[in-house]
N, C-alpha and C positions, 0 to 999 in steps of 0.2 A: 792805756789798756785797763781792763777793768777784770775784777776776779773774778773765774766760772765758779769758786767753792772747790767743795770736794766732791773726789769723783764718785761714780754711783756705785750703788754695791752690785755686786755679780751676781748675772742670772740667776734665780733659783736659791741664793744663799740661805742661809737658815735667818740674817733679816727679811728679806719677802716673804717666805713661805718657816715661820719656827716651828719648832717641834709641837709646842702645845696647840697651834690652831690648828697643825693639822690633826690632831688626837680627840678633836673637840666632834662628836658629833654634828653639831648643830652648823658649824665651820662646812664641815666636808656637804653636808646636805645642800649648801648654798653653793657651795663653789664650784659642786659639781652642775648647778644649773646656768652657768653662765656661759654662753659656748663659744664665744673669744677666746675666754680663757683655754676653755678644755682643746682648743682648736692651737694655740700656742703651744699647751705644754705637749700636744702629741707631735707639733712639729718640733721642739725643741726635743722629745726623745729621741727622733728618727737619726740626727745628727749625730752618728755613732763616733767620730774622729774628736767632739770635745766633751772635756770632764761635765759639761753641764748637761748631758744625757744619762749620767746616774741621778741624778738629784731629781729630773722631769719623771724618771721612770720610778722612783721613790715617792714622790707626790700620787700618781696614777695608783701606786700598791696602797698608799694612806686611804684616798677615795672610795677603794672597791671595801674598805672593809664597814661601811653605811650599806645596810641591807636592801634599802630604799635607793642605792644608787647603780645597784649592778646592775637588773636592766634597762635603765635609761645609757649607761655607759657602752652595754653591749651594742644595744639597737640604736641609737643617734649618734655616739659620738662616730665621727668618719675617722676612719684607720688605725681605731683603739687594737684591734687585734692584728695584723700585721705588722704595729711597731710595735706590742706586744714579744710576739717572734724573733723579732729584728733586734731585741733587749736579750733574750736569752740565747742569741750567738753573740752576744758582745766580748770583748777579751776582757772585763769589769766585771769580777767574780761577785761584787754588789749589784751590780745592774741586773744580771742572771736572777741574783736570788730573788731581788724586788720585783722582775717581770712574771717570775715560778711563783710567788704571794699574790700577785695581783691576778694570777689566772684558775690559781687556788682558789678565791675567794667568787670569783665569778662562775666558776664550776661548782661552788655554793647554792646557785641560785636553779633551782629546777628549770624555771621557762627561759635560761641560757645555756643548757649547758649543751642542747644539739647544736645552737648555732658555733660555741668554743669549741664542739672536737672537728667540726668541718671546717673550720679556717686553714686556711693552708699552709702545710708544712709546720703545724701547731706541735701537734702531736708529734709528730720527730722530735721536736727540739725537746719536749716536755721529758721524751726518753731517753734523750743525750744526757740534759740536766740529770734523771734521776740516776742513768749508769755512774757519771764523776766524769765525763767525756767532755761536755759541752764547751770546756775550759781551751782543752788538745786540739780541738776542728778549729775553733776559731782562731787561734795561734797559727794554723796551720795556713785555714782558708784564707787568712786577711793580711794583706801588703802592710810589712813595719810604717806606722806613722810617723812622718816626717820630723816630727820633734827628738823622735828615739835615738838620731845620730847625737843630739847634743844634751843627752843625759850622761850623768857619770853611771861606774859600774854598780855604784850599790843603790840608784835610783832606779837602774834595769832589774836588780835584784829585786825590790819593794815591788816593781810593777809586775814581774813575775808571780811574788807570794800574793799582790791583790788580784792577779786573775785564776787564781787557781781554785779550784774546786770547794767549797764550805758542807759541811754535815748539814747545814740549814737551809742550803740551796737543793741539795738531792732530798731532803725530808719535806720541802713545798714541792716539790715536782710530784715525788710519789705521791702527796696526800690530794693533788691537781689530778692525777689519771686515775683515784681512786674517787671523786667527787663527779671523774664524766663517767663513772661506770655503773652510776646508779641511774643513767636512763638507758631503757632498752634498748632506743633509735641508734644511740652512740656502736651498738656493736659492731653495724657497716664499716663507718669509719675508722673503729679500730684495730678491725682486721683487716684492711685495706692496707692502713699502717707499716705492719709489716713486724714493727719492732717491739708492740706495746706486750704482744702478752708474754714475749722472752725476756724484756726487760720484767715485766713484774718477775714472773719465777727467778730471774736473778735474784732479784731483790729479794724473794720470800726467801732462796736459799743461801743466804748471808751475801750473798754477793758473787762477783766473778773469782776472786782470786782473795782464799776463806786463810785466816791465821791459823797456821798448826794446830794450836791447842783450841780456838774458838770457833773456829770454822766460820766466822764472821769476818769479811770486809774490813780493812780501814774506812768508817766513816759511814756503815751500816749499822741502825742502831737497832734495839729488839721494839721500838715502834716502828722504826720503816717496814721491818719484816711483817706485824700486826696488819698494816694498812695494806699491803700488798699482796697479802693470804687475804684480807677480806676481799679487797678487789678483786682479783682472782675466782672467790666463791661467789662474788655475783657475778660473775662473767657466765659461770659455768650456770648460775641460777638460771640467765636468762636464755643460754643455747637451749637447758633445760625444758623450757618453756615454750620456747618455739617447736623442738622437737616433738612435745606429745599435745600440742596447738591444730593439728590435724586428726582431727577425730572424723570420722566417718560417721556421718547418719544414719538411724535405726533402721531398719527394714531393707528390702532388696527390691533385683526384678529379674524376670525371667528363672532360672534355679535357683538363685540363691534363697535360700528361705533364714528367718531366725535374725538377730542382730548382728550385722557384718562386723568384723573384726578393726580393732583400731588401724590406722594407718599411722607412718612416721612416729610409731615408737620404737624405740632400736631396742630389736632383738635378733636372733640367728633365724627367726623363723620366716619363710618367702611368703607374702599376701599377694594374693592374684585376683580378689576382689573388683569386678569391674574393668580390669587392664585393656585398652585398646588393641583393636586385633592389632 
């Protein structure tokens, strides 16, 4: 018999993938052009039942933050945004935050950020993350993993405190719906949504459920609140905008004489300007 050696290190360890290449510019710019690669670590996120889908979805958050790589990531890599998604319901209160930084970071980039707020079912999750939720649905939604029967009690315990909710995971999500709301296009989708602009006024107003004295949230800082009044005021910029977008051209016909009155700006007063019988 002859020896195979030692065995190989595990997926993803911090041997294949250390801290400091991933932090090196010049690293993430190359590694994100190799599409083997980037084609592995998206299938190895997808795998949401092993530990080695925090560490792939930590790699993907390292990546987005090379400004030169968001959109070759958005537009080539195949199903970067969907496991995306699929990281922030995980029950891995890390995987949450790293998929909420890496969506952050590509909502950075202006020529992606229409395609980030129409991915599907994006933007839900992004509002779960930023209420403290996203932790409780997936607890809820996802069949105990099979390993769970043969942990002891205070490894269920650990597993509990790591999937639970972090300040740093609701602070990347907020500053994620506050980076798609600086393009006008996003406003479809995010009133489509349903959740995005209650969750922000949550947010701006410390939270759902305020301490006595602070009237702030557990876990709502006076940045989230900053980021979420801003987002908010351009939300409101750009209804703004579209509302008095309809201006009426100068002159008439038939009785009208003199320059017609604007249209779709809101006031109490009726324009009959033109109206089909």
């Amino acid at each position: 018999f002859y020896s195979l050696g030692p065995p190989p290190p595990p997926l993803f360890s911090n041997t294949l993938f250390p801290p400091l290449l991933l932090n090196t510019p010049y690293a993430q710019y190359h590694l994100c052009r190799c599409p083997d690669l980037m084609s592995t670590i998206v299938s190895v996120a997808s795998f949401q039942t092993t530990p080695s889908h925090i560490r792939a979805t930590a790699v993907l958050s390292h990546l987005t933050r090379h400004s030169d790589n968001t959109k070759l990531l958005v537009t080539r890599t195949t199903g970067l945004l969907p496991v995306l998604v699929l990281s922030m319901n995980s029950t891995s209160g890390e995987c949450r935050t790293q998929a909420c930084r890496a969506v952050q970071n590509l909502a950075g980039e202006r020529s992606c950020r229409s395609e980030v707020a129409n991915a599907f079912d994006l933007l839900e999750r992004l509002c779960a993350c930023a209420r403290g939720e996203a932790g409780r649905i997936a607890r809820r939604s996802r069949v105990p993993l099979p390993c769970d029967d043969d942990l002891t009690s205070e490894e269920r315990r650990k597993r509990r405190r790591d999937s639970a909710t972090s300040e740093e995971e609701r602070r990347s999500a907020v500053g994620a719906l506050k980076n798609l709301t600086d393009e006008p296009a996003n406003m479809i989708p995010m009133t489509n949504a349903g959740d995005c602009f209650a969750t922000l006024m949550q947010i701006a107003n410390g939270g759902g459920h305020g301490h006595v004295l602070t009237g702030m949230e557990t876990g709502v800082t006076e940045e989230m609140q900053y980021m979420a009044c801003d987002a908010l005021a351009t939300l409101s910029h750009w209804l703004r905008k579209i509302a008095t977008s309809g201006v009426a051209s100068a002159g008439g016909c038939g009785l009208t004489a003199g320059k017609p009155k604007e249209l779709f700006r809101p006031s109490n007063q009726v324009v009959s300007w033109e109206q089909w019988a």
